[in-house]
C-alpha positions in Angstrom: 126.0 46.7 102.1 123.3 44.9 104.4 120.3 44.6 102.5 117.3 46.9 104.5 114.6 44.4 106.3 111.3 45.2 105.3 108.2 44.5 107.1 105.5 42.0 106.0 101.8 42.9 105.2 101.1 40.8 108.5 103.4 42.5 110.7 102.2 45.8 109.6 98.6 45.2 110.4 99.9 43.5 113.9 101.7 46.5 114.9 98.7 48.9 114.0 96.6 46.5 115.8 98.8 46.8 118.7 99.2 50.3 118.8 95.1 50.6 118.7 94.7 48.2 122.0 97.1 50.1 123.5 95.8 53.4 123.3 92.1 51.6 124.5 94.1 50.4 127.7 95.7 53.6 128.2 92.8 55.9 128.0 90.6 53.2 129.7 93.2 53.5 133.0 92.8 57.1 132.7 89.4 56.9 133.0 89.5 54.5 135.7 91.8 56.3 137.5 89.5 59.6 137.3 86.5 57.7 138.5 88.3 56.1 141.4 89.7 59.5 142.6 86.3 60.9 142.1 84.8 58.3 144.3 87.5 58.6 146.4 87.6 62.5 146.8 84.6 63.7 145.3 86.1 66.3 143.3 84.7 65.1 139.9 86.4 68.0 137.6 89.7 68.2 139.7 89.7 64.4 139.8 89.6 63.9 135.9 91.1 66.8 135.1 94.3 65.5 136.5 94.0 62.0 135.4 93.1 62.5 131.6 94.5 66.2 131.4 98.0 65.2 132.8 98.1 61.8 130.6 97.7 63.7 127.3 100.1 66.1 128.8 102.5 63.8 129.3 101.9 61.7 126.1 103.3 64.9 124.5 106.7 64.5 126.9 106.6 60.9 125.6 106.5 61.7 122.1 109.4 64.3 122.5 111.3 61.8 124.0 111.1 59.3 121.3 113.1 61.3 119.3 116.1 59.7 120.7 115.3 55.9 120.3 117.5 54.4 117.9 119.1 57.8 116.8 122.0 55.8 114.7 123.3 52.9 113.3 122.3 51.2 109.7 118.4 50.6 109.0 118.2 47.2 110.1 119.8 47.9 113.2 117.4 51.1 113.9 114.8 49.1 113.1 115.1 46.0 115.5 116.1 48.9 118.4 112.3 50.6 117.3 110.5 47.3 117.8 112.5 46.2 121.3 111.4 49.4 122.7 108.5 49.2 120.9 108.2 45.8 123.7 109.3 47.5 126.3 106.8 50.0 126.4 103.9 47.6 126.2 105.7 44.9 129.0 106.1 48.5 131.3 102.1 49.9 130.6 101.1 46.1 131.4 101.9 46.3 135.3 101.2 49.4 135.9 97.8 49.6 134.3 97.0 46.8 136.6 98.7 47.6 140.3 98.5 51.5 139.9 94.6 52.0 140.9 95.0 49.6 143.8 98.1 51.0 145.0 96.5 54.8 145.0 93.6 53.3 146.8 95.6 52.1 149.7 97.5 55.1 149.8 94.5 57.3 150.6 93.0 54.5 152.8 96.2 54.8 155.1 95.8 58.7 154.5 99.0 59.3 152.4 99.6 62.0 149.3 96.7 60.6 147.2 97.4 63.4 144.6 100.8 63.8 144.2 101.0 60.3 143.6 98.1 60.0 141.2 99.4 63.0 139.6 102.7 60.9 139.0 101.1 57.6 138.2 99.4 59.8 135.1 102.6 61.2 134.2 104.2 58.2 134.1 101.8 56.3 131.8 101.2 59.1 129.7 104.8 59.3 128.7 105.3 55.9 128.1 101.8 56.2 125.9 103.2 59.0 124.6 106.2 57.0 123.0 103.7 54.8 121.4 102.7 56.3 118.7 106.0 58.0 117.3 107.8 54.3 117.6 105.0 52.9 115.5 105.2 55.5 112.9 109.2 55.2 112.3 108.9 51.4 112.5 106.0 51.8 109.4 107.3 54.8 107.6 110.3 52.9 106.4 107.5 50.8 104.2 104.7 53.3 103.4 106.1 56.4 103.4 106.0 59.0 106.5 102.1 60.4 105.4 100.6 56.7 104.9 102.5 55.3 108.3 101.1 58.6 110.5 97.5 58.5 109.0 96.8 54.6 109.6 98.4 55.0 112.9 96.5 57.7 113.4 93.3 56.2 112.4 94.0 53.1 114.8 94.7 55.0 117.8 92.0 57.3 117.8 89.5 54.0 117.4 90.8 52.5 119.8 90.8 54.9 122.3 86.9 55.2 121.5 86.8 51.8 122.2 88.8 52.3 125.2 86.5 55.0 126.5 83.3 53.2 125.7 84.0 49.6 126.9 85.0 51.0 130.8 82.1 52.4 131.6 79.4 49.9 129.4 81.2 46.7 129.8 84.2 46.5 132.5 83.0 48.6 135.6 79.3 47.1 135.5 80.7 43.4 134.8 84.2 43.2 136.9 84.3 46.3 139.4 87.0 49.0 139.3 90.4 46.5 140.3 89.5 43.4 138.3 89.3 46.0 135.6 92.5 47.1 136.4 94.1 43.9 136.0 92.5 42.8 132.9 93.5 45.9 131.4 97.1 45.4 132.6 97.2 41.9 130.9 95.9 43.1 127.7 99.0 44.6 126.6 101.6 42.1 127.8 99.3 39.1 125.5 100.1 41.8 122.6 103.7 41.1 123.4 103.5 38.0 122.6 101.6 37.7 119.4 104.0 40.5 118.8 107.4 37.8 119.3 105.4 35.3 117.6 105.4 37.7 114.1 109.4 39.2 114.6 111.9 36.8 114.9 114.0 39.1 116.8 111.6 39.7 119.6 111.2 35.9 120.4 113.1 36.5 123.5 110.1 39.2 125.0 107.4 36.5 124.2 108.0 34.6 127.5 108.3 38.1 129.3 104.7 38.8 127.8 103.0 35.6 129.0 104.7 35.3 132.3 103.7 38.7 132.7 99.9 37.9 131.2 98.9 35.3 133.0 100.1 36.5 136.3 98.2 39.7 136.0 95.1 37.3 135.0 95.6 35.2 137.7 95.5 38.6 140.4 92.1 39.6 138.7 89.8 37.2 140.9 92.7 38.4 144.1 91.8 42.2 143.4 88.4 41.7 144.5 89.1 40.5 148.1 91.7 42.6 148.3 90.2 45.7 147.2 86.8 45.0 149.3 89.2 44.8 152.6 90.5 48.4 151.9 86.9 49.8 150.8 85.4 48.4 154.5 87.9 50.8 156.2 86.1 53.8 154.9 83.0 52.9 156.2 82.1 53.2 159.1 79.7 50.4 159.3 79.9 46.7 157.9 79.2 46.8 153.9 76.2 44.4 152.8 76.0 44.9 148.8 78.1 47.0 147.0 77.6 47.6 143.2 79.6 49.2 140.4 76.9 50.4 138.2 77.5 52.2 134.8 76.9 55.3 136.6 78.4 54.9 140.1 79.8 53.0 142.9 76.7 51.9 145.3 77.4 51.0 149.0 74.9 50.0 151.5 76.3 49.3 154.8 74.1 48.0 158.4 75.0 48.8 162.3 72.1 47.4 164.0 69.2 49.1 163.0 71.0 52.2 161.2 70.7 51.2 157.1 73.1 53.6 155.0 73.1 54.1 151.2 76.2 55.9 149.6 77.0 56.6 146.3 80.1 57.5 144.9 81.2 57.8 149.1 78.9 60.3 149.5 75.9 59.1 152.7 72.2 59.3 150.7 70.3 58.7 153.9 70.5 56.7 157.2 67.5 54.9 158.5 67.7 56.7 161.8 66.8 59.8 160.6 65.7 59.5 157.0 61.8 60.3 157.8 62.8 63.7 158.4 64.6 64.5 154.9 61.4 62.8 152.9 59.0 64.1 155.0 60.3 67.1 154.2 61.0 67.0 150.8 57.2 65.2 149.9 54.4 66.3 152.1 54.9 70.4 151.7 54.5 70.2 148.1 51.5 67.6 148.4 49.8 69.9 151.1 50.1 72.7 149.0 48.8 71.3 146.4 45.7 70.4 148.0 45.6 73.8 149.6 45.6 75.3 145.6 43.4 73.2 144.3 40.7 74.0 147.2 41.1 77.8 145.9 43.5 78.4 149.2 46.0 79.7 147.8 44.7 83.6 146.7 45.8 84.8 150.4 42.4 83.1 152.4 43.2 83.0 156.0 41.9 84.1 159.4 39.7 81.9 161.7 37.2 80.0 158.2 41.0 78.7 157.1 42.5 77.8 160.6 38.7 76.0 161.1 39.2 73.7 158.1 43.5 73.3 159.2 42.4 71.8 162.6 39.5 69.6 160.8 41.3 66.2 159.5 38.5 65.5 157.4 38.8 68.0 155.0 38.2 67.3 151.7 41.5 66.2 149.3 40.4 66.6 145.4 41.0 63.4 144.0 42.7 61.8 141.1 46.6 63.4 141.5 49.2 62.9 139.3 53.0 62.8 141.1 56.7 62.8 139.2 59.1 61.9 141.0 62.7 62.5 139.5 66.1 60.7 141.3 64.8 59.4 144.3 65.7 55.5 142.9 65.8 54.3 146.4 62.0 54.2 147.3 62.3 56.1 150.3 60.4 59.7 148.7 58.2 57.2 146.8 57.1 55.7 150.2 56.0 59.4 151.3 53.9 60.1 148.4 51.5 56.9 147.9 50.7 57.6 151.9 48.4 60.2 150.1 45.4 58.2 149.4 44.0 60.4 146.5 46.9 59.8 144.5 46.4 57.9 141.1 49.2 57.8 139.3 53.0 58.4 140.1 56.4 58.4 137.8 59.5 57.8 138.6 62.5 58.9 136.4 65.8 57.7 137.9 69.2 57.6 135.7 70.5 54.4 137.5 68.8 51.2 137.2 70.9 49.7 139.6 69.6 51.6 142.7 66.5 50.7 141.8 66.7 47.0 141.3 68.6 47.1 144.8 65.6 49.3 145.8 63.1 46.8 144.9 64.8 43.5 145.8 67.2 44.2 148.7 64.9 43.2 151.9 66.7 45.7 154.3 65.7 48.7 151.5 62.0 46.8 151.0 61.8 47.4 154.5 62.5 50.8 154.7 60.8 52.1 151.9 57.7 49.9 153.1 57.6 47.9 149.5 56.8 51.4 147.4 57.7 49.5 144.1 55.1 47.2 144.5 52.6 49.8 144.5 50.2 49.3 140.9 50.1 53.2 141.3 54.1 53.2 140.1 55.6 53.8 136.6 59.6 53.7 136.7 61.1 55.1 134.2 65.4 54.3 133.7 66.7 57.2 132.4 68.3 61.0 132.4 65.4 63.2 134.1 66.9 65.6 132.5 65.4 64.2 128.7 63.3 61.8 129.8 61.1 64.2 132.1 60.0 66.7 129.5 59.3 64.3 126.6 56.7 63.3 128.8 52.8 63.6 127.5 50.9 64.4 130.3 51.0 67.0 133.1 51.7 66.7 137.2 50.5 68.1 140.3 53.0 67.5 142.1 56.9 67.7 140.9 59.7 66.4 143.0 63.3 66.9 142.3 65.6 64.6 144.3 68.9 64.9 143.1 72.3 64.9 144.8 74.1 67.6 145.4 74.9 70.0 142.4 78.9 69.3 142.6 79.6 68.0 138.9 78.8 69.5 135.5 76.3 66.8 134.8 74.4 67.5 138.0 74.2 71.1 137.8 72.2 70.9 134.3 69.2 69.6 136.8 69.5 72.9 138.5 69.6 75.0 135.8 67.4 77.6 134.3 66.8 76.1 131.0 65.7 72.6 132.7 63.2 74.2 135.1 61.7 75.8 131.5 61.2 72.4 130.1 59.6 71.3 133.4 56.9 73.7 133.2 55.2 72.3 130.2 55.0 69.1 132.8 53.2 71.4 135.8 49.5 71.6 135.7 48.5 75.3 136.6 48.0 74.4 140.1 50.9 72.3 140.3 53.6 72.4 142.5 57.2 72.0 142.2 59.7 71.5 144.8 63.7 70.2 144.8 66.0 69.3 147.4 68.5 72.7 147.2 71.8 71.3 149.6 73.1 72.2 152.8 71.7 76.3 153.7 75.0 76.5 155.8 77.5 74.8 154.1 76.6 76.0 150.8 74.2 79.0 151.6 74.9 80.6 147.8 74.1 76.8 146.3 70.7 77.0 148.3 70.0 81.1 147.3 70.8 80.0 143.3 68.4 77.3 143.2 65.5 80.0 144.8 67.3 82.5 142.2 67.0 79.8 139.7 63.4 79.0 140.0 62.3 82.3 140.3 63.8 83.5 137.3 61.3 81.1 135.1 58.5 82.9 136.4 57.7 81.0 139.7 57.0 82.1 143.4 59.8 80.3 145.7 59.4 78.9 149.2 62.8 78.2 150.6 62.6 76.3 154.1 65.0 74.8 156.2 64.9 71.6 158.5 67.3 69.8 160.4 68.3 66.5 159.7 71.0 64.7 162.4 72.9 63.0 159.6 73.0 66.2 156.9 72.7 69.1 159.4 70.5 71.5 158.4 69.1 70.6 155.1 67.3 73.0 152.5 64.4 72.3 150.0 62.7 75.3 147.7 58.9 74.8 147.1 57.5 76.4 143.6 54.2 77.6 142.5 52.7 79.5 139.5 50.2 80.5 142.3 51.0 82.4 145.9 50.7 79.6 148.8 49.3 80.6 152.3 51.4 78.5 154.6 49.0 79.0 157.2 46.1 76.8 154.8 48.3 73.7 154.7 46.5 70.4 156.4 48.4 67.3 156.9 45.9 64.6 157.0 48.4 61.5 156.4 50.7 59.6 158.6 54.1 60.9 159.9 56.6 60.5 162.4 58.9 64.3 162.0 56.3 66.5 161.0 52.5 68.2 162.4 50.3 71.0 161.1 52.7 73.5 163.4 55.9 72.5 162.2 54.7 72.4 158.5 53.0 75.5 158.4 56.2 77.0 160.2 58.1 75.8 157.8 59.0 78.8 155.9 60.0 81.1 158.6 64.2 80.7 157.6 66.9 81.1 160.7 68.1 84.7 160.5 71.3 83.2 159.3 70.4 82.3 156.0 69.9 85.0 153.8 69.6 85.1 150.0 70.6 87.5 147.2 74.2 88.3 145.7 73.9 85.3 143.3 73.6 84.5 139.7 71.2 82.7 137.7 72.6 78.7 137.2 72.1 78.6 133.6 73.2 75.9 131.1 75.6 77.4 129.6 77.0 79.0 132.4 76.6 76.4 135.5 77.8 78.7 138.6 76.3 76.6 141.2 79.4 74.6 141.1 81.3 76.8 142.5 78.8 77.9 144.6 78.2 74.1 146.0 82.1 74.3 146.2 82.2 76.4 149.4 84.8 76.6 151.7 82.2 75.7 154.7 82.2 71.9 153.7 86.0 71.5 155.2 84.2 72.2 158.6 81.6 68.7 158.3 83.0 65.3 158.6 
């Protein structure tokens, strides 16, 4: 009779150990792969929803299929079969961790089937994940029993995929960018190989596999970068001069001549050639109408005493305004308010340091936001407007909301009901508030929700429209505790799209845009996704 070979109180621990860095590869790909499909097609839910969704699915196939690894034979011999594949498994996730985000990048750069194959690439991982964890626990059970081998194997794996999840976004993206990510990721596994060989004398053979395959994946991390920037330029139109992977997002800025373009996450933020309009737009509305409140305008005063004082640029502009300014990171809406000489005192609140360090330092984005951050008027605040906003102790006469599009759940929370609530503790009673509310034509129930929205908190709405080459035609919603007589605002500053017609125009929507038939975005029940989600967006390129 061949005497059972048990395990060592150091192998145990080393195959635990193991098991818990694989799991914080494998969920860290995942992750990686959903935020590079997100960039890539912008579908934040779909894109993660197939990435993380089909690898737990298919950790389950894996699991089922571990059934039938070393189904016979004595102990020993089931054993040694358990820790080879046991190998295998780890040498397999190595290279595929590594080449499989670069490999779905260049398929969709050279237009191929982007989702099938990411939807394989997650199947593929997830089952070999999948076998993982069963392995580990028949390899441990024959030493602590089947409930002690399952709960520490348990425990590990859990952790680390908490420390999988947690270092990606905090550590790796920032630091090393989405492909030397990749790659490090890749290696992590096939160096567990080899501390692995070093501990089981019958897996000495898989050790050189494991550093062969280590150091060559370490030695394509510094290639990925190259590599991946060459395939990134071909979906730009325009040459890329900084790109940054901050915690939050992938920042582009790219330069054709005299055309400056800021992406995030692919999606264009504004173009220097026609930018002016957009902020324009967004800013001086909401500052004019707040002057024209706080001269007592705003109670329905018209006829030719009110057109007298429009056409007078001397008017008198109360003093001492407070602005908050939430998103708008890149300077540009900034620039718009301090050309307003009466106001004191503005915040900014934007999620994403990095936009606003390139904001402040980049000379092409100094130059087109005129140096706003070097303005002693300016308060930055780095965080989620979201929390950050209504913790704050003093009230504004001016609120504007400059957030992209509402097309992912954590988005659509700075549209909703209970956000615009909060705000109001942060609006003086004359204030004004006013949002950017997406494309009226492309997403014509997105723009009627956020009216809906802001209406339903106990504010009058002033949708408008205006056209923006870059965008197409653009919509904002203006808010007021108080009824605003268009006719009474004065624009006594400094502009290049819009005059006293034009803004006091404004509000006269196309005939094509019409609101009602929509729900209230709420919380707890964000239905301006699908209402951003509209079919009309297949039409713009």
């Amino acid at each position: 009779m061949i005497k059972e070979s048990r395990l060592t109180r150091r192998q145990r621990y080393l195959l635990l150990i193991t098991a818990a860095v694989s799991s914080s590869c494998g969920l860290a790909v995942e992750l990686l792969l959903g935020t590079l499909a997100s960039y890539l097609v912008g579908n934040q839910a779909l894109s993660y929803g197939v990435a993380v969704g089909g690898f737990l699915a298919a950790m389950g196939v894996g699991a089922y299929l571990s059934r039938f690894v070393a189904g016979r034979g004595t102990d020993q011999h089931q054993q040694q079969q358990l820790q080879t594949v046991f190998v295998w498994v780890e040498l397999l996730m190595a290279p595929l961790s590594a080449l499989v985000p670069l490999g779905l990048f260049a398929l969709f750069v050279i237009d191929g089937p982007f989702w099938i194959a990411l939807f394989l690439s997650t199947i593929l991982l997830g089952v070999l994940a999948g076998m993982e964890l069963p392995l580990l626990t028949r390899l441990l059970e024959r030493d602590e029993g089947v409930r002690d081998a399952l709960a520490g194997a348990l425990a590990l794996d859990y952790l680390g995929a908490l420390l999988g999840s947690l270092a990606l976004p905090i550590l790796l993206l920032p630091l090393l960018g989405m492909f030397p990510s990749a790659a490090l990721i890749g290696a992590i596994p096939a160096f567990m190989v080899v501390i692995l060989a070093q501990n089981f004398p019958k897996l000495r053979q898989w050790g050189k596999w494991g550093l062969v395959l280590g150091v060559l994946l370490l030695a394509l991390v510094p290639f990925t970068i190259p590599l991946g920037d060459r395939l990134e330029n071909t979906l730009y139109k325009a040459p890329i001069i900084s790109r940054i992977q901050s915690p939050y997002q992938r920042i582009i800025l790219t330069r054709q001549g005299s055309d400056l373009r800021l992406f995030l996450d692919g999606d264009l933020q504004f173009s220097t050639l026609d930018e002016y309009r957009y902020h324009e737009a967004l800013v001086h509305p909401a500052m004019s109408a707040n002057v024209s409140l706080r001269q007592g305008k705003g109670d329905g005063e018209a006829g030719e005493a009110a057109q007298s004082k429009i056409q007078n640029p001397k008017s008198k502009i109360p003093s001492s305004r407070h602005v908050l300014l939430l998103g708008a990171g890149d300077g540009l809406g900034l620039r718009e308010v301090l050309k307003w000489s009466d106001v004191e005192r503005v915040v900014l609140i934007d999620l994403d340091k990095a936009v606003i360090n390139l904001a402040r330092q980049h000379p092409f984005m100094v130059k087109a936001n005129a140096g706003a951050y070097t303005d002693s008027r300016v308060q930055v605040i780095q965080g989620d407007a979201f929390v950050a906003a209504p913790k704050l102790d003093e009230t504004f006469d001016v609120i504007i909301a400059d957030f992209p599009d509402p097309d992912r759940d954590v988005i659509a929370k700075l549209y909703a009901r209970g956000f615009y609530q909060r705000l109001l503790a942060r609006l003086a009673p004359n204030g004004i508030l006013v949002t950017q509310a997406s494309s009226p034509f492309f997403a014509p129930r997105a723009f009627a929700c956020i009216a809906a929205t802001l209406e339903s908190v106990g504010l009058r709405v002033y949708p408008y429209v205006i056209d923006v080459p870059s965008f197409g035609p653009w919509g904002f919603v203006m808010a007021a505790r108080s009824p605003i007589q268009p006719a009474t605002l004065e624009l006594p500053i400094a502009t290049r799209f819009l005059n006293p017609p034009t803004l006091q125009n404004l509000f006269q929507l196309p005939k094509d845009i019409q609101f009602g038939n929509v729900e209230i975005n709420r919380l707890s029940q964000p239905v301006i996704l699908q209402y951003q989600a509209d079919p009309r967006w297949a039409a713009y390129d």
